[in-house]
N, C-alpha and C positions, 0 to 999 in steps of 0.2 A: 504493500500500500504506500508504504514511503516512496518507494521509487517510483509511483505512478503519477501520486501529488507529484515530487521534485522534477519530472517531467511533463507537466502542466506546465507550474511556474516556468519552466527552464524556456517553453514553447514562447508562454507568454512574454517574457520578456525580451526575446530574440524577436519576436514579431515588433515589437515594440521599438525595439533599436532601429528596426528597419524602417520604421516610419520613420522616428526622428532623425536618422540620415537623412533619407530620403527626401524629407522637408526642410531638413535642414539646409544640402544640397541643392534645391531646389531656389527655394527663397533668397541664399546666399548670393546664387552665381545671376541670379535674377534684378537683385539689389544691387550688387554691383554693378553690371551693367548698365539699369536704368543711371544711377550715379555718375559713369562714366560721358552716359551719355548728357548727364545734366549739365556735370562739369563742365563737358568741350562747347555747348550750347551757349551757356553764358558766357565762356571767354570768348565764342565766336562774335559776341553780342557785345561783349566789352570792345575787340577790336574793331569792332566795325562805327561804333556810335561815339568814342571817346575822339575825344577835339584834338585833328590831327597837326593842326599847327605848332597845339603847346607841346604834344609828346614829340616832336621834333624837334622843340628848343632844349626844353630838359634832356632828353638823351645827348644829344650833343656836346652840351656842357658837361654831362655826368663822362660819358666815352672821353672825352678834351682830359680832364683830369686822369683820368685812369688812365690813359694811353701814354702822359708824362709822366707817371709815377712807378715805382718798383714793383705794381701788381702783387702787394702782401697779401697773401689766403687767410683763413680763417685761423691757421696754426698759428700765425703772429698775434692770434690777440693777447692783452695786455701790455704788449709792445710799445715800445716810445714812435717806432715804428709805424706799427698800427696806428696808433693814435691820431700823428700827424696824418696820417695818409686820410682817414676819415674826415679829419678836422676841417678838410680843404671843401669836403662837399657841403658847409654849412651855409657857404654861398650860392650853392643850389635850391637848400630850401628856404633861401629870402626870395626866391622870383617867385614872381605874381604866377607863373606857366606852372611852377611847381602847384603848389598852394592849391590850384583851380584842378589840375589832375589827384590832387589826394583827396580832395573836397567829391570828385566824381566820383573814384575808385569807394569812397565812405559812404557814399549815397548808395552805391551799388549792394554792396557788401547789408545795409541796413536793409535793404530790399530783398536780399535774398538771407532768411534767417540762418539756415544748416551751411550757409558759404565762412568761412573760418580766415580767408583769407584773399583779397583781389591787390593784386600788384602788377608793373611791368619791372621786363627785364630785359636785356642787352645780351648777346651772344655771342662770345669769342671763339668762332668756332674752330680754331688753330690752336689754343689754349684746352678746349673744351669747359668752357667756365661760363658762369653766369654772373652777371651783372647787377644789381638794384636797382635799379633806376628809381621808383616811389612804392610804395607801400598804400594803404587803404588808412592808414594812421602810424605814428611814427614810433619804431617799435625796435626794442634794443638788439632784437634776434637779427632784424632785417632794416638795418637801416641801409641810407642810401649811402652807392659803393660800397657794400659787402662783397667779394667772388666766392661763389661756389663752384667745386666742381659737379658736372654734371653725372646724372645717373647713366648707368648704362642702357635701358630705357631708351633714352633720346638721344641715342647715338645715330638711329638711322635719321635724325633732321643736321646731320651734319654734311649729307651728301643730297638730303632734298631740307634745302631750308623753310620751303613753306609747309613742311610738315607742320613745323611745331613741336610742341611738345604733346605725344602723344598719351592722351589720358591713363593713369597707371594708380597702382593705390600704396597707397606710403605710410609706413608707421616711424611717429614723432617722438623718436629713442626718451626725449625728456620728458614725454606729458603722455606715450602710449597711447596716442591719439593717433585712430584710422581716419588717414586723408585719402580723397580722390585729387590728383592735382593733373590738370590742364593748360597747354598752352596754346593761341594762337597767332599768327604773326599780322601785326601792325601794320599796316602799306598806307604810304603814301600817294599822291595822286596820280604817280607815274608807275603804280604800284610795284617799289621797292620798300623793302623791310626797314624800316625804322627802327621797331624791337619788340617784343612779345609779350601778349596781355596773358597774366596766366591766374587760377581759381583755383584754391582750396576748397573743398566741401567735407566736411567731417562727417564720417559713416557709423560715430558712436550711438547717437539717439535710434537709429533703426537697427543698431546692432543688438541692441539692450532691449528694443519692442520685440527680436527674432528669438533673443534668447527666453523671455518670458513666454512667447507662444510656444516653444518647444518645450519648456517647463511643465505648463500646464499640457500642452500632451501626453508628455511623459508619464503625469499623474492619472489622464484618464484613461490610458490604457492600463498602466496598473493596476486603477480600483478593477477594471476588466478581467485582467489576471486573478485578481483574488476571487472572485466572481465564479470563474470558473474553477480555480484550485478547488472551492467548496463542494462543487458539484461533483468533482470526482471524487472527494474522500464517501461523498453519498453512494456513489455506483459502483464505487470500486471491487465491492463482491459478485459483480455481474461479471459475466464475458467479457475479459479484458483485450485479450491478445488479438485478435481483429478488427477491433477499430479503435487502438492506439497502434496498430501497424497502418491503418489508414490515415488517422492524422499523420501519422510518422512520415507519408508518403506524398498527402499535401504539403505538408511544410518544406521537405524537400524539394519537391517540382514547384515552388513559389518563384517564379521569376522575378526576382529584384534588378535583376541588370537591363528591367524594360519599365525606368519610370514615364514614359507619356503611352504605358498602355493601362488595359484594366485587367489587373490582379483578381483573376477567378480560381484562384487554385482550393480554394473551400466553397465557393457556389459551384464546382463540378463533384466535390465531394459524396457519396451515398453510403452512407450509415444504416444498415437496415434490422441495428439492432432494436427499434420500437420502443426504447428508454429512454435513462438519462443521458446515454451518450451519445444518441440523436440529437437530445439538446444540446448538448455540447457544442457540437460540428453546427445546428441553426447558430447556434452563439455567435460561433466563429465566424457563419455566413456574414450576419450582422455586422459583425463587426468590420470585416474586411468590407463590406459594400460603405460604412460610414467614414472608411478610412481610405477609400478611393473617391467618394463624393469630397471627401474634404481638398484631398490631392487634386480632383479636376474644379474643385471651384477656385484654388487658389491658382493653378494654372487659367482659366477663363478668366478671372478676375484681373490677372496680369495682363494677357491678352486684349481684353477690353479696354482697358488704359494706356493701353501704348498704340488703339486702334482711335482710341476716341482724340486724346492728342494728337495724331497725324488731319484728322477731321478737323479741330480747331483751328489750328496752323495754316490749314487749307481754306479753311472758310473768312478766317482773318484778313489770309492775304487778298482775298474775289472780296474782301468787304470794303477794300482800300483801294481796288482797283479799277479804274472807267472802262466800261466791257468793249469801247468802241476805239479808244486810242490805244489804251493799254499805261497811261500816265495814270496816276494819282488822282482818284477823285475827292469830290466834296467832303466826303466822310475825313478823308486822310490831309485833308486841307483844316479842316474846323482842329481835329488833334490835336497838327503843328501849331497852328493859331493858340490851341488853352498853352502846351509848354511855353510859348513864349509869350504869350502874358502874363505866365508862371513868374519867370523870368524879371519879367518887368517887371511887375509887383513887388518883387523880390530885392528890387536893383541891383541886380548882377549885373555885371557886362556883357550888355548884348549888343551883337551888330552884325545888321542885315538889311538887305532890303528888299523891296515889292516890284514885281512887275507886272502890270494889267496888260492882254494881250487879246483883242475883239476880233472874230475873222469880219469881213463886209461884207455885205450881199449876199450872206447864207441862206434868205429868205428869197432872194431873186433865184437863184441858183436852183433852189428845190421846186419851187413855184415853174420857172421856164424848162426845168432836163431833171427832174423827179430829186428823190432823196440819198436815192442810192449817189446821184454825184455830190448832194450835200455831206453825206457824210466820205465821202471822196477827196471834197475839197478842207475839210476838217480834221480829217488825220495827214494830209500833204502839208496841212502849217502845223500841224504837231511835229511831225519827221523833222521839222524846218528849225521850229521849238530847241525839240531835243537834241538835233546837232551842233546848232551854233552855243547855244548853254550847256554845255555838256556837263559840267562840273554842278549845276542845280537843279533840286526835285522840281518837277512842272507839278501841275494840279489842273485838272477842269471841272471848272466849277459852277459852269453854266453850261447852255447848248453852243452856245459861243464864244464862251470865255474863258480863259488860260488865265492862271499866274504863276510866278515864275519866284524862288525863294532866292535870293541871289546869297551868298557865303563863302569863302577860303577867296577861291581866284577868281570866279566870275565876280564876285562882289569888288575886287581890286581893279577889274578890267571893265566894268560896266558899260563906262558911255562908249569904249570902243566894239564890245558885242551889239550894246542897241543900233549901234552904226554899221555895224557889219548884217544886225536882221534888217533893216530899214532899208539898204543898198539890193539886201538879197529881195525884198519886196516889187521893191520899185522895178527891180529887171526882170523879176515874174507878171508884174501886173503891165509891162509893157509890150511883151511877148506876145504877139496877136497870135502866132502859130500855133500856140496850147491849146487843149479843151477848156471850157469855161471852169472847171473844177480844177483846172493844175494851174490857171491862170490867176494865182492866188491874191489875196488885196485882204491888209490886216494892219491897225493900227496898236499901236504900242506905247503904255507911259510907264515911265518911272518914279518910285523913291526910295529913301534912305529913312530909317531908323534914327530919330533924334532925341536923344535922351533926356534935356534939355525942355522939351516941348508936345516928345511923344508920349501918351499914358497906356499905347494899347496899339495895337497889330491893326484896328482897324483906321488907326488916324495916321497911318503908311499906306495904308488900302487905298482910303481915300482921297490923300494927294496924289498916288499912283491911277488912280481912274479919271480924276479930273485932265492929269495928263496927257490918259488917253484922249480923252476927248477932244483936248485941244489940237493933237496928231489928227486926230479924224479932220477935224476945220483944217486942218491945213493940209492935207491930201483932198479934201472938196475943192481948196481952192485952188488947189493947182490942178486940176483934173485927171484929179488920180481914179475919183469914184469912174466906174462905168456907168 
């Protein structure tokens, strides 16, 4: 009888481990990965949206120093050495360019709560070292110009630089803390590497939610186990040898090395001793079907969240976009407009400005040769649009109307692109050989951002559209109109 109970328990609790692998396994390499993925996500998100002027003064100055100095590692610290070498970037973090990227990098970091850490860095990739350039808050681990050597990890972005640093997960030998860290690279408008936005994410709070659900598994298969342990010291004077050779042979033929299928090696089982150790094996049915419902709802449940995100992302981006240009619509216009009268509000330094862009005769056009060349002649000064401004988001924001956000170089170059679209007008609307829809005729104002006298995005609108206007009277007068 001992050995029948002590082969109960024994069953039970090997069944038991299996699960908790199994989900363990499961959940781990699942969470990592979403991780992985979240990391590279938001550094994709850091490189892409952080203000690429300032990260090209701060690097530069940060590389300027280091590139004159004896490149001391981390082994020097406490060094007189060290010291000085550090001491010299203090006049990196008096610039305003610094300041205004750690101020980002800390907004970032508050935005995303499990992010542990957002910084750029500089890559020497002849050295294999890493740089500092600014941190998310100023911090004795990582201040600016520290070199680190690089992991082995992000050796192959040594022969593809726009790798990055490819997402990996790291433990923080002083605090034991599981990081995801990420890097992505920084480009400028010529797109060359500047230097690399990279994200920590700590994977302890989901580490400590997996181990409490395996916890509490562990416990309810047990009471499970005992469960049954009882029932056989009950039957144990029945025919034994038969159907503990049958369990013996389900537990055996239990496929574990096929976790995304269903585990039936006890709902094929037949017990047809008409007792208690009929009940048994239902037991074990039982239990095995609540322990593969459990296994395919947390696989579904993952599934469905990394299905229902790619839907969001998808709908986000069709929610921002004009079906008929392919430019930035109203929705992605009003946005822009709240951040920077965030901005404003705020008085940060902001500086940008407005371009009103009306096509003419859109109404003559559809009314005399249909819609279809209306909307012909309305993506031909989009194309028009978006080539000579290459460097700013467009918007349509009307059936007719375009603006134009101007910033970095188009904003420095201004009156010479509004000269260069107004040239390119005039030689299209003089063109008699065109169809009436390539024969384009579009008036254009501008303004600037005035800190001074502006309170709000729309009192740059508005001098910007008054100036169209005025473009419009003066192609009337010269008989621009047809």
């Amino acid at each position: 009888m001992a050995k029948t109970i002590l082969m109960i328990v024994v069953f039970g609790l090997v069944l038991a481990e299996i699960a908790m692998v199994y989900f363990s396994l499961v959940s781990s390499n699942t969470n990592q990965a979403n991780y992985k993925n979240m990391a590279t996500h938001l550094a994709d998100t850091v490189a892409l949206t952080i203000d690429i002027e300032d990260t090209k003064a701060v690097t530069n100055a940060v590389v300027s120093y280091y590139e004159s100095s004896s490149k001391p590692g981390r082994d020097k610290e406490g060094t007189q050495e060290y010291k000085d070498y550090l001491a010299q970037f203090d006049a990196v973090k008096a610039m305003p360019e610094y300041k205004r990227l750690q101020s980002y990098l800390s907004r970032v970091k508050e935005a995303n709560p499990e992010t542990d850490g957002v910084y750029l860095a500089y890559v020497d990739y002849e050295r294999k070292s890493a740089l500092y350039i600014v941190y998310d808050q100023e911090n004795e681990v990582f201040p600016v110009g520290v070199i680190d050597p690089l992991y082995e990890e992000d050796y192959p972005m040594l022969k593809d630089h726009m790798l990055g640093f490819v997402a990996s997960i790291y433990i923080d030998e002083a605090t034991d803390m599981h990081l995801v860290t990420a890097g992505r690279p920084v480009l400028d408008n010529e797109n060359n590497i500047i230097c690399y936005a990279l994200v920590d994410i700590t994977m302890d709070t989901v580490r400590s939610k997996q181990a409490d659900a395996i916890v509490r598994l562990f416990i309810y298969l047990v009471i499970t186990v005992l469960v049954i342990s009882v029932l056989g010291v009950v039957i144990v004077h029945f025919t034994l040898i038969r159907p503990v050779k049958a369990l013996q042979h389900a537990a055996m033929s239990y496929d574990v090395n096929d976790p995304d299928g269903t585990h039936e090696a006890f709902a094929k089982l037949k017990v047809g001793t008409h007792d208690e150790f009929t009940d048994l094996a239902d037991a074990m049915k039982v239990m095995e079907g609540d322990v593969n419902r459990k296994i395919h709802e947390l696989t579904e449940t993952n599934a469905t969240l990394l299905a229902t995100q790619k839907v969001a992302g998808k709908m986000a981006e069709l929610a921002n976009k004009d079906a008929l240009t392919g430019v930035r619509n109203k929705i992605a216009y009003d946005t822009q407009v709240a951040v920077l009268n965030d901005r404003i509000r705020r008085k940060e330094e902001t500086i940008f400005g407005l371009a009103m862009v009306d096509l003419n005769y859109l109404k003559n056009i559809n009314d005399d040769y249909g819609h279809e060349s209306g909307d012909h002649a309305l993506i031909k000064l989009c194309n028009i649009i978006c080539t000579i401004f290459g460097h700013s988001p467009v918007y349509r924001v009307g059936g007719d109307e375009f603006v134009i956000l101007f910033r970095g170089p188009d904003y420095e170059r201004s009156a010479e692109l509004i000269a260069e679209f107004n040239a390119k007008i005039e030689d299209l609307s003089a063109d008699k050989d065109l169809l009436p829809e390539e024969q384009v005729s579009a008036a254009i104002g501008y303004a600037e951002f005035d800190p001074e006298h502006d309170t709000s995005v729309d009192d740059v609108f508005n001098r910007a559209d008054k100036a169209m206007y005025v473009r419009k009277k003066e192609m009337k007068a010269n008989d621009e109109y047809r």
